[in-house]
N, C-alpha and C positions, 0 to 999 in steps of 0.2 A: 450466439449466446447473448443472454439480455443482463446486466450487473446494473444492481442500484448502490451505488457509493454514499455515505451518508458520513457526513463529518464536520464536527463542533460546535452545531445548533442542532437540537431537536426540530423536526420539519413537521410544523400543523397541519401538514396535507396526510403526514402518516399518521399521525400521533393523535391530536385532537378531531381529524376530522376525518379520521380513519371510517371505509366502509369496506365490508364483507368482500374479499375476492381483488380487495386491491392490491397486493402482493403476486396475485399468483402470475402475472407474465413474467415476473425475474426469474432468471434460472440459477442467481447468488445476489447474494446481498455481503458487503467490505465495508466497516469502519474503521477511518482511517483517525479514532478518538475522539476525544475531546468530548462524550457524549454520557449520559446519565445513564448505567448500569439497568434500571428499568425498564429504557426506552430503547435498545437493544435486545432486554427479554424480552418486549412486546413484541419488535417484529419474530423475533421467534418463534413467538407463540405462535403470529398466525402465518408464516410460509412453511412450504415442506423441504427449501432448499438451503442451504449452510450458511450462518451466519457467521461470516470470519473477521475477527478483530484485531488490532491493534493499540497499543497507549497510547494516551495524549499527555501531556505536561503535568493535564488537571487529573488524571485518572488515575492517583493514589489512591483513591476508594477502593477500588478494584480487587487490590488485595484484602480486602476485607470481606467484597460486596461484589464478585464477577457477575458478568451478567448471564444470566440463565439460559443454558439450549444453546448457545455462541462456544466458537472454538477460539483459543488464543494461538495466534501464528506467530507469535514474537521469536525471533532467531531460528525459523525453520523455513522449510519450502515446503508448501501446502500444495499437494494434484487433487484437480479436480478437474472430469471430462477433458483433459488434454491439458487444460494450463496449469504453468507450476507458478506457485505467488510465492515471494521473498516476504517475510512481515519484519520491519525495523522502527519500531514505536519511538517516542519522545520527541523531546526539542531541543535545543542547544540549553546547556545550562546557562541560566541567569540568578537563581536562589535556590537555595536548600529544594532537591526533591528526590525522587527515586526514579522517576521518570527525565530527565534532561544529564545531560551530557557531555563532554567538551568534545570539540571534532576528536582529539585524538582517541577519546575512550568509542567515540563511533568506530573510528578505522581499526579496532582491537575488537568491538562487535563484528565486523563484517570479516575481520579475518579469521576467526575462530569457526566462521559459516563457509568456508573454502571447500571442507571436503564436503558438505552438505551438497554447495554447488554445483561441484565435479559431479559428485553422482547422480544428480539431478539432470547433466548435463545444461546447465543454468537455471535461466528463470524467466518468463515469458513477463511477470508483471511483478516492479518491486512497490508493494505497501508502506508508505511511510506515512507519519505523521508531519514530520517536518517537511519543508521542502526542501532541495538541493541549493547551495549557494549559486545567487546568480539566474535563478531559473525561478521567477514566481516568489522569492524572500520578501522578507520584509528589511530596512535597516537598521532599527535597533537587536537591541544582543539576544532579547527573546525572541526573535520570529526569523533571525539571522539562520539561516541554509546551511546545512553540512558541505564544503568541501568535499570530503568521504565521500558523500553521494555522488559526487561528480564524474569522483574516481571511477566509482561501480560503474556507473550506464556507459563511460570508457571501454570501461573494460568489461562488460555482459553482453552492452548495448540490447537490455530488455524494450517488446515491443512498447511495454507503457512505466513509467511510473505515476501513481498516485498519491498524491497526499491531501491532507488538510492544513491545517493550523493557522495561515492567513485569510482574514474574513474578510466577506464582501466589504464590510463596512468600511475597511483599513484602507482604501483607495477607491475612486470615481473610475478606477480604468481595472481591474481585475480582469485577470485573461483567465477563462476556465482551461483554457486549452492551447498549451505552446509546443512548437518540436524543437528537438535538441536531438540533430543527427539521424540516426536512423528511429530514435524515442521518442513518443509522447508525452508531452507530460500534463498531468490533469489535473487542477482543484474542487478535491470532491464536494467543498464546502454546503453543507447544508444538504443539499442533492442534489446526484448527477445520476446520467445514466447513460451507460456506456452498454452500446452494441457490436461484436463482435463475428461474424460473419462463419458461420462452423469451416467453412471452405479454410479460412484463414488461419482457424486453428488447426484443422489438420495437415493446412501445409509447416505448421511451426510442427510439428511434432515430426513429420520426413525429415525436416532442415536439422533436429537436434543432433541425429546419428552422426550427420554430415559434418557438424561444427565437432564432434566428438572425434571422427577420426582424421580432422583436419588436426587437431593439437595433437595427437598422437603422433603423424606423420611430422609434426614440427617438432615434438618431442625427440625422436628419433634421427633427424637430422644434424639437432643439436648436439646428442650424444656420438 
């Protein structure tokens, strides 16, 4: 599976300098925010495969102005061809928004997605806009990392998480791509593109029954 990640600059390779059929080797396209509600209906317009979103900070518009042909995945687990995406939009609160946060009201978002996740038997890839404390932050209080997240990939340990919200330009050394454990973590900034290998998802999808009656059996010992 081929995902084009696109998040917090509109990309002149799509956008401006778009030609016929440049979409179609993606088999999804994830923003991970921060992006102009048009420039999301555009790629809409021209693939045939899901355009799944997320908020940014700045994407108070949204509610006024979503973007056309795009799914919102915010607080759910979205299946598509075998993986399941976690969406948890925003940034740390630093001023008045709809979109930002304090860690704790994150860790009251993620907990309220508990049975979502159970039944999902987790989540192969969590969507965020932030990044995780610690993992890719930035250090001032706007671009400062959830905690919360930290917790999650502890305790999910998804093969990836993505995000956006820190920019190339924020640092000379930007690492697109760092692990944390058994996780990935990616900066989808602008664009990236992640390949995923169908072998790989279909062994994620044998492993989930397995993780599923591994907690059972732990459940049951405990009782």
């Amino acid at each position: 599976m081929k995902i084009l990640i696109v998040s917090d600059k509109e990309s002149k390779a799509l956008w401006d300098y778009y030609t016929p059929g440049m979409l179609d080797e993606y088999d999804l396209i994830l923003s991970c925010g921060d992006l102009e509600p048009e420039y999301l209906s555009f790629l809409a317009t021209f693939t045939k495969v899901p355009v799944l979103y997320i908020h940014g900070n700045h994407d108070d518009c949204y509610e006024k102005k979503p973007p056309e042909g795009c799914t919102c995945i915010e607080d759910t687990v979205y299946r598509y061809k075998g993986i399941r995406i976690l969406g948890l939009g925003g940034s740390m609160r630093y001023k008045p928004g709809i979109n930002q946060y304090t860690d704790t009201e994150m860790r009251h978002r993620i907990h309220s997605l508990r049975f979502r996740i159970f039944r999902n038997r987790g989540f192969d890839i969590l969507l965020t806009h932030s990044p995780a404390e610690g993992l890719g932050d930035g250090e001032d209080i706007a671009h400062h990392g959830f905690a919360a997240f930290v917790r999650m990939i502890d305790k999910y340990r998804p093969k990836y998480m993505i995000h956006g919200h820190v920019h190339a330009n924020y640092t000379r050394n930007l690492k697109r791509v760092t692990a944390y454990g058994d996780t990935q973590i990616i900066n989808g900034y602008e664009k990236y593109v992640l390949e995923i290998p169908d072998e790989e998802i279909a062994r994620w999808e044998q492993e989930a029954p397995k993780r599923k009656r591994h907690r059972r059996r732990h459940k049951d010992a405990v009782e």
